[in-house]
C-alpha positions, 0 to 999 in steps of 0.5 A: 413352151408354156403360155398360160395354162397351154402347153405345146406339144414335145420337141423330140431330136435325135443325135448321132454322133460321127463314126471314128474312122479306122488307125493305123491303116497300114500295108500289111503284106504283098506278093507278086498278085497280092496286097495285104492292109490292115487296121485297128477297129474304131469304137463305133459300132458298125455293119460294115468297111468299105474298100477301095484299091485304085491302081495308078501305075497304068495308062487307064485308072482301074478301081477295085472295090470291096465289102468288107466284115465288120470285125474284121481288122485286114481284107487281101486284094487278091488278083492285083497286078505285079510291079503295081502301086495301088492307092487303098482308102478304108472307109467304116460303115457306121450304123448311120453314117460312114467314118471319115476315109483313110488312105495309103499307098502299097505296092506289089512284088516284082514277080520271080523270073520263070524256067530258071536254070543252069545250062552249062557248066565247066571248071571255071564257069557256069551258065544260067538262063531264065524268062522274065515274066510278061506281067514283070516290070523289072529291069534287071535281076541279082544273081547270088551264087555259093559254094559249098562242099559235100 
């Protein structure tokens, strides 16, 4: 501002701008002790992801958090447990402000059954057995058979 033949001092401002948050969060992969996500980077330049995978198919609500790269574009929660849904929120660590969350929902694999194998065998039919796994959730299993020559 200018009075007379006075000037004040410079106004100087800083703007920043919002973090784009990351597309096209998706379930990627899953295993029996695993879920796989992965996203499309936003343009923001950033320092780093933040995740989150909430498991609330349990009695008590366990959080698992992560730090993930930069550049990548997917992170594996290894360890996660079977017959399980986890709610997993993204968030993009901008250089000075963090993008908007993104959530989803993916889930684990029902684990195979163990010791599986044939225990008799006669002209007309066939015996299996197998233990189920503890971790499992299952409440019943497919069993395919096929015949085939030599």
């Amino acid at each position: 501002a200018v009075v007379g033949t006075t000037e004040s001092p410079d106004v100087i401002t800083e703007c920043i701008t919002e973090t784009d948050t990351p597309e096209s969060l998706a379930c990627a992969g899953a295993t029996s002790s695993s879920v796989t996500v992965s996203w499309t980077r936003p343009q923001a330049p950033l320092t780093a992801y933040g995740a989150s995978f909430t498991d609330q198919s349990t009695r008590s609500t366990t959080t698992i958090t992560a730090e993930v790269g930069s550049t990548a574009q997917s992170y594996v929660l290894q360890d996660a447990q079977a017959d399980q849904e986890y709610h997993v929120t993204l968030v993009a660590v901008g250089l000075y402000k963090d993008s908007l969350p993104v959530t989803i929902t993916c889930g684990t694999m029902t684990p195979p059954p163990e010791d599986f194998g044939v225990t008799s065998i006669t002209s007309t039919s066939m015996r299996l057995s197998w233990t189920q796994v503890s971790s499992s959730m299952a409440i019943g299993y497919r069993v395919w058979i096929r015949t085939w020559q030599s």
